[in-house]
C-alpha positions as CSV (number, residue, x, y, z in Angstrom):
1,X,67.7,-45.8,46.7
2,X,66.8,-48.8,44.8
3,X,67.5,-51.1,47.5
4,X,64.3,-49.2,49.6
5,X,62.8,-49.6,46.5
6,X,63.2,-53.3,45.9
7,X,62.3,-54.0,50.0
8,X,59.1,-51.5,50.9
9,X,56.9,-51.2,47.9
10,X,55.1,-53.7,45.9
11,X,54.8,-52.2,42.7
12,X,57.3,-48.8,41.1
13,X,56.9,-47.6,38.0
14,X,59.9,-46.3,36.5
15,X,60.4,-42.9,34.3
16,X,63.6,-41.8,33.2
17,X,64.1,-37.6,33.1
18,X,66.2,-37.9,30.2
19,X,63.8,-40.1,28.3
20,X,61.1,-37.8,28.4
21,X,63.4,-34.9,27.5
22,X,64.5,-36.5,24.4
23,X,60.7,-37.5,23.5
24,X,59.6,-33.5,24.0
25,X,62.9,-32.5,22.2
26,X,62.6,-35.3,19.1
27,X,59.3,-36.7,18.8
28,X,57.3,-33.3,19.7
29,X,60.3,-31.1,18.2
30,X,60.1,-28.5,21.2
31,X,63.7,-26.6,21.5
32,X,63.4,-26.0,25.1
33,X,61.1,-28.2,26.8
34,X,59.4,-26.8,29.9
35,X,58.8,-29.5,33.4
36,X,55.4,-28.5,31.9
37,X,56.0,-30.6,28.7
38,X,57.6,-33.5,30.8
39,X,54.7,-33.2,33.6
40,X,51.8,-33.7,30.6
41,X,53.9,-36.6,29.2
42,X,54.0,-37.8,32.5
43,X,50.3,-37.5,33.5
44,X,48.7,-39.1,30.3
45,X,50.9,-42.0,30.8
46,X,50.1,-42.3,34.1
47,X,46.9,-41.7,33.3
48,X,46.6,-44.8,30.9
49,X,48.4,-47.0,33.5
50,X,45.3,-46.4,36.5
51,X,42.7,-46.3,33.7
52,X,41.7,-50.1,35.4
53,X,41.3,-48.0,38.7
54,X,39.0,-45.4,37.2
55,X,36.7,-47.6,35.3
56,X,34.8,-50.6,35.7
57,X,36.1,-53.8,34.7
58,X,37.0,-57.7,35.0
59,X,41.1,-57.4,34.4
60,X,43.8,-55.6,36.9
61,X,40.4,-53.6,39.0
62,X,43.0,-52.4,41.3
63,X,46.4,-52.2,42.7
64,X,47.0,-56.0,44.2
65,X,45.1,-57.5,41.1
66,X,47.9,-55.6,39.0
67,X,50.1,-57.2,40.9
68,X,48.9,-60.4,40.5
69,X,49.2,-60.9,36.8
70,X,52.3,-58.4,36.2
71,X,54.4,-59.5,39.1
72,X,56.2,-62.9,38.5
73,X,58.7,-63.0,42.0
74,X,57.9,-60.3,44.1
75,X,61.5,-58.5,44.1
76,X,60.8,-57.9,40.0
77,X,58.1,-55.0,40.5
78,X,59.4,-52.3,38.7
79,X,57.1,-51.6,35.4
80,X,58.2,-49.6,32.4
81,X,55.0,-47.4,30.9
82,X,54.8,-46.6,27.6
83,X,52.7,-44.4,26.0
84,X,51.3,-44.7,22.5
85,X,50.8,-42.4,19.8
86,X,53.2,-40.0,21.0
87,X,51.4,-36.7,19.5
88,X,51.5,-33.1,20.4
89,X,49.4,-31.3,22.9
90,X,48.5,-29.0,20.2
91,X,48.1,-31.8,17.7
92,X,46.3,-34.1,19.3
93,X,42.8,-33.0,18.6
94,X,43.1,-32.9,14.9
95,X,44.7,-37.0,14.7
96,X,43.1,-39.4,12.7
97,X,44.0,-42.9,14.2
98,X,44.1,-45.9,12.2
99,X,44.9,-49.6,14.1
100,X,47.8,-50.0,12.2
101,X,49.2,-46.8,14.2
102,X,48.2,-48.2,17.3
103,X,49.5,-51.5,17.1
């Protein structure tokens, strides 16, 4: 529940099912998507999130330091990811990005 939530971890990141349902359904345009579809939105979000984890760095190098600077009173730990350009598997190899896109 979100009461465990709020009292034994220090930082949750929040995804909503019927969020990335509607993303696969309107923004990719899939009829039926497959946990497949939700799992690949889900892992390349998640993927940007621990990018500071992976690589070498000065900001957020791990866990507590995310903490640090994203956590003003310690019961508001819940992050929202986002993920941006939202572009199909199939499609993502042949985007052109500009940084008007991006930003």
């Amino acid at each position: 529940s979100v009461h465990q939530l709020v009292e034994n971890t220090d930082e949750t990141f929040c995804i909503d099912n019927e969020a990335l349902y509607d993303i696969c359904f309107r923004t990719w345009k899939l009829a039926n998507p497959t946990y497949g579809d939700l799992n690949h939105l889900v892992s390349v979000t998640m993927s940007g999130v621990t990018t500071c984890l992976r690589f070498p760095g000065q900001l957020n190098a791990d866990l507590r330091k995310l903490a640090v600077n994203m956590v003003p009173f310690p019961r508001l730990h819940f992050f929202m990811p986002g993920f941006a350009p939202l572009s199909a598997r199939d499609a993502a190899a042949y985007r052109a990005l500009n940084v008007a896109e991006l930003t």
